[in-house]
N, C-alpha and C positions, 0 to 999 in steps of 0.2 A: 207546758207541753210545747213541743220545737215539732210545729207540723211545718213540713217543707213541702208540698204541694201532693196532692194526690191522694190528703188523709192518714200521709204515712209521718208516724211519729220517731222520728231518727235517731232521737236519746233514748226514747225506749229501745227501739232496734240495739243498740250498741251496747245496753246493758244485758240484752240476750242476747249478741252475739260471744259477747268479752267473758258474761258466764258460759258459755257452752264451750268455747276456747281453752279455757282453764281449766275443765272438765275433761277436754278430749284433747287437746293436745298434749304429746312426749313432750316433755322439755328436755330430754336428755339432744333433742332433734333440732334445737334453737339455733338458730343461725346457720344451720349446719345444708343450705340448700340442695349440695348434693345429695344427701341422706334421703331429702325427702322429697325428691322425684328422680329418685333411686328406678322407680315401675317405669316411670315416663321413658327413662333412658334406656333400661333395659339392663342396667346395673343391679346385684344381686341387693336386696331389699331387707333390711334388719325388722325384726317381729315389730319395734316400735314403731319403724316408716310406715308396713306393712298395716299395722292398726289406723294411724294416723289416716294415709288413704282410704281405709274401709270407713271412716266413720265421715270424712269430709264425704264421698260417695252414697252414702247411708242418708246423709242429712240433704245431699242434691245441694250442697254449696261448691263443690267442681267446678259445677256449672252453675252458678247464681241467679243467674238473668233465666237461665232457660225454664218455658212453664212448669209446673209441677206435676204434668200428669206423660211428661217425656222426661222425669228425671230427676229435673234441675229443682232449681229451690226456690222459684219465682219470686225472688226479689225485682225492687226496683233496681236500675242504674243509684240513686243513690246512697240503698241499703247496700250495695254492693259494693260501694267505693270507703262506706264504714266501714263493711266485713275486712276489705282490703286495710283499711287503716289500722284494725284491732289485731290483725295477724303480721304488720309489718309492726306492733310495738311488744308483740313477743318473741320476735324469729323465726314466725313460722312462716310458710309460703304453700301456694296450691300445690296439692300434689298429683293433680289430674288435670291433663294438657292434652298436647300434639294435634296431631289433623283432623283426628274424631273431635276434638272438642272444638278445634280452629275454622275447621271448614265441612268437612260431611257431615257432623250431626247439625250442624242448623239449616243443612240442606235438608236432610233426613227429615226433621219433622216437619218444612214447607214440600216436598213433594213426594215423600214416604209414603209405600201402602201401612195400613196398620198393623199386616203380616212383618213388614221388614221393620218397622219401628219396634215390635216388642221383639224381632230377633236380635235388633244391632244400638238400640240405644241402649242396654242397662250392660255390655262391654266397656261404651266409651261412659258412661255417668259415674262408673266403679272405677275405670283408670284400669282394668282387666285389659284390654284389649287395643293393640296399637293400629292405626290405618298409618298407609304410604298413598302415594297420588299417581295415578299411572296416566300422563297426561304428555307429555312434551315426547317427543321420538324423533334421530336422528336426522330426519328428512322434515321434521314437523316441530321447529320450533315457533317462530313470531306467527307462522300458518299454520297453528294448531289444526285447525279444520283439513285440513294436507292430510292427517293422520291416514296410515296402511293398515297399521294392526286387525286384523281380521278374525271376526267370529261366525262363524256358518250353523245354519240352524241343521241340527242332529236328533231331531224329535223332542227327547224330552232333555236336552242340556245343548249349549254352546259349545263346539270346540275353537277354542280360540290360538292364533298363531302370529308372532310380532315381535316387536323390540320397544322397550319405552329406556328413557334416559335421563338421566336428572333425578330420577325418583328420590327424595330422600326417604332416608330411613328402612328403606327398602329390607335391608338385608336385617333388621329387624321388627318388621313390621308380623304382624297375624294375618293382614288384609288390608288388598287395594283395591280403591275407586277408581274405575278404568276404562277410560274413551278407547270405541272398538268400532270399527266399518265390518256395517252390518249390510250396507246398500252399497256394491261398488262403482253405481252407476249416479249416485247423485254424493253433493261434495258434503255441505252443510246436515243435510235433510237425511245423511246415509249413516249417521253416526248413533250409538248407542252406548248406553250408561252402564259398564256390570260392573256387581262383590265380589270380589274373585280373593277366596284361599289362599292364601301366599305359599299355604303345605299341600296343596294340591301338585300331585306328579306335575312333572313339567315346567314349573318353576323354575329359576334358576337366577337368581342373583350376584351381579360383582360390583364390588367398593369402587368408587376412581376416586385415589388421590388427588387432595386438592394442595394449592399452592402453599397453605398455611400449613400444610401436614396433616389435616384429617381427613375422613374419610365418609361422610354425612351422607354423599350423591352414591347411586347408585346406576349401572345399566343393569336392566330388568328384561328378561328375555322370558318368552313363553311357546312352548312346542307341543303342539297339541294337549294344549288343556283344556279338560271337562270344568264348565261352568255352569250349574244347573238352573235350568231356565226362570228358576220363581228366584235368583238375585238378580233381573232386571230391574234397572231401577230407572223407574222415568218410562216412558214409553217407548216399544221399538222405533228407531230411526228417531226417537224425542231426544233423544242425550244431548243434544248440542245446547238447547233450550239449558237444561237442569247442569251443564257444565258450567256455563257463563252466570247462573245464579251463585253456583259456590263459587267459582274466581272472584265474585264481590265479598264474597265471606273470610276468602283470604286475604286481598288486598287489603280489606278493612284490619284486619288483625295482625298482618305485616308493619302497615304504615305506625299503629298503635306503640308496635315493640321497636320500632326502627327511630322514628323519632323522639319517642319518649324518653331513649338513654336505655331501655331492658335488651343491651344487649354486651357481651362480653368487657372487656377492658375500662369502656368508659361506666358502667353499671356502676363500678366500684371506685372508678379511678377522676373522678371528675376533671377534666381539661384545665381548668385553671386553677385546683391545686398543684397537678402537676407542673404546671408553667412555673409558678411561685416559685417552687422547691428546686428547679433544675434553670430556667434562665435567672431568677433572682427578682426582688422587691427594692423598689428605691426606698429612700427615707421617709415618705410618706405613708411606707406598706402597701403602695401599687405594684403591679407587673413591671418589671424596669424597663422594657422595650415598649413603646411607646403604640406602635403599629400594631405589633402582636397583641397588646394588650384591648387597641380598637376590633381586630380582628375576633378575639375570643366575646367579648362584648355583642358583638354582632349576631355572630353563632347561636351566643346563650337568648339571646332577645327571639331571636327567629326560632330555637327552640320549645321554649316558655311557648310562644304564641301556636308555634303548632300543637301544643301539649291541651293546650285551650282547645284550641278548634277540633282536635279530636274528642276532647273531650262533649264540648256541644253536639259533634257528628255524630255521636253515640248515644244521646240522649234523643235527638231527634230522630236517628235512624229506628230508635224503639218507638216512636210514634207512628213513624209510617211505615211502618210494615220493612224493616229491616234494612241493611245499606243499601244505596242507590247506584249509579253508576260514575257518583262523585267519588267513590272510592279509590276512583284511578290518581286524581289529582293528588290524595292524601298519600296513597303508596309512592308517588314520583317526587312527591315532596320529603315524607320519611327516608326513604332513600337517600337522598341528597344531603338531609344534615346529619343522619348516620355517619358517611362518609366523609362529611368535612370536619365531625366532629373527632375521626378517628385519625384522621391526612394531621389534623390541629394538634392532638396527644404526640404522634411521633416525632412533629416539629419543635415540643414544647421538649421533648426528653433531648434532643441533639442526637448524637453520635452513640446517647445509652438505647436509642429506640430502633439500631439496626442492629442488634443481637437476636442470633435465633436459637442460641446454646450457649453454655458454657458458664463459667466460675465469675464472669468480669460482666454477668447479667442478671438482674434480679429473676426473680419469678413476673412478678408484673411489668416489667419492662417489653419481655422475652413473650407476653402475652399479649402487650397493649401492638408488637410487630405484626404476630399474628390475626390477632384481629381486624386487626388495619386492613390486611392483605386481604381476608373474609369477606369483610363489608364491600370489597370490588363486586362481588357477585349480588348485591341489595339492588341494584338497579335493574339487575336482568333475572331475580327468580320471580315467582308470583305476576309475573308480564313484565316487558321489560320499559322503562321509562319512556321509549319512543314508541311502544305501541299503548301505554298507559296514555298519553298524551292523544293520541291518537281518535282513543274514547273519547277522553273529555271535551276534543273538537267537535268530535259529531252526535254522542250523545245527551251533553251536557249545554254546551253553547250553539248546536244545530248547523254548525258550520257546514257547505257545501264539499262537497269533493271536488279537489284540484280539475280542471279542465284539462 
């Protein structure tokens, strides 16, 4: 028996996860990862994907880690990095994601009443239902707490009136989590938490093109919308509190997929195959550029290492009661080698890696440009690396404020 700490037998686990797999998952859906988070993206969804997320939802492996009586499948961290292992040697991959999984529901069950939990966890546990984050606004970015957006009490519902910006996903989300000044007279202390409809009148969403050509951000505007007062979430004027709890929920699951390589171009295209193929191998079957080759070296080492430490950060963060406010560090650090690993791919392709069209550009070439240009915005969503930093001054190592 292979007990790995805690009583949990992890060859057993893997011979019930591997059969349950084989059982439930479409193989027609193998490898096929857009097919199957087809729901997530909001792309139209084949009866097989469709089944696939109803039975990973069904069984609460969506969410793995999360308890069992909000959902999830209450695995450990380690049973869930088997699950993980058993579904990357089929092709299959989670089909239940985005911000309800990333960052509102692990808010939802630490400061959820139990009204709003059995209203909004079995949305995001199914992969039914997408959230957007109504959080940054045109006057209110690094000063979150700045925010205007306004909601006035109306007896029995909110009318709320504003602009937020950045939202992703906005324009197809079901429902946003949304910082609103409820107190115009206090900054911090004046802020409140609502679920706000995305199909409630008054809505109104537009895409902003981004550099790479898509369309992910949104401006999100709201003109008198009805909010009905039992989706407060948090306490009135408490929002500030329950905001800064999920920014650690996000940072924590940004930094995850930023440094880990789960993201576009390099996912698929590893940096130093590419170098190989497009600068060349000396005789010995090195990188023939000597520098480059220290360079890529470098990268992959401080990768690897941060792949570790997140990985410990996760283990530990389930012991003590969820991520810390060490998460800034990890988000500012993921960031960083996201970005060098992508700046690294474009220098490795030459003159193939500034193609944005055309006949004389692969497909992955023409995507590893794109991405490139993407991963600029990894430093400034989810906080931006100088206010990440900023944290970790004063909450992590107690430094003073500047005089």
């Amino acid at each position: 028996m292979a007990d790995f700490g805690g009583g949990v037998d992890l060859e057993a686990f893997r011979i019930e996860a591997r059969t349950w797999l084989e059982a439930n998952f479409p193989k027609t859906l193998a490898n096929d990862p857009a097919a199957q988070t087809a729901k997530m993206q909001a792309l139209p969804e084949s009866e097989e994907a469709r089944a696939w997320r109803r039975a990973m939802g069904a069984k609460g492996w969506g969410v793995p880690t999360w308890p069992k009586d909000a959902g999830g499948g209450g695995l450990s961290r380690a049973e869930a990095r088997v699950l993980q292992e058993e579904m990357a040697r089929i092709g299959a991959r989670n089909p239940i994601g985005g911000m309800g999984v990333m960052m509102f529901g692990p808010t939802l069950i630490e400061y959820g009443t139990e009204a709003l939990k059995k209203q909004h966890l079995p949305g995001i546990v199914s992969g039914e239902v997408r959230w957007c984050q109504g959080y940054s606004e045109p006057g209110s970015g690094s000063d979150l707490a700045s925010l205007q957006t306004k909601a006035e009490d109306r007896g029995d519902h909110y009318l709320v009136n504003g602009q937020k910006i950045w939202t992703s996903g906005a324009h197809l989300a079901d429902r946003c989590f949304c910082l609103v000044r409820t107190d115009p007279s206090k900054k911090h202390e004046g802020i409140s938490f609502l679920l706000i409809d995305m199909k409630t009148p008054g809505v109104e969403t537009r895409p902003i093109r981004l550099i790479n050509g898509t369309s992910p951000f949104c401006e999100t505007f709201f003109t008198d919308v009805k909010v009905p007062k039992d989706q407060l979430f948090g306490p009135l004027n408490g929002g500030w509190t329950v905001a800064k709890r999920l920014l650690q929920f996000e940072r924590d699951n940004i930094s995850a997929g930023l440094g880990g390589g789960n993201i576009g171009a390099a996912q698929v295209w590893p940096v130093q195959d590419a170098a190989k193929a497009y600068v060349g191998v000396d005789e010995t079957g090195r990188l023939a550029d000597a520098d480059f080759r220290r360079r890529i070296t470098d990268h992959l080492i401080e990768a690897k290492s941060f792949q570790l430490t997140v990985r410990r950060a996760g283990d530990e963060s389930r012991s003590n009661q969820g991520p810390s406010a060490a998460t800034s560090i990890m988000k500012y650090a993921g960031a960083k080698i996201a970005q060098d690993r992508n700046e690294l791919l474009i220098e490795a392709l030459g003159h193939q890696g500034l193609g944005w069209e055309g006949e004389g550009f692969s497909e992955a070439e023409v995507n590893a440009l794109r991405t490139m240009l993407r991963s600029k915005a990894n430093s400034i969503e989810g906080g931006t690396s100088e206010i990440n930093l900023n944290v970790v001054a004063k909450r992590v190592l107690g430094l003073p404020d500047p005089k």
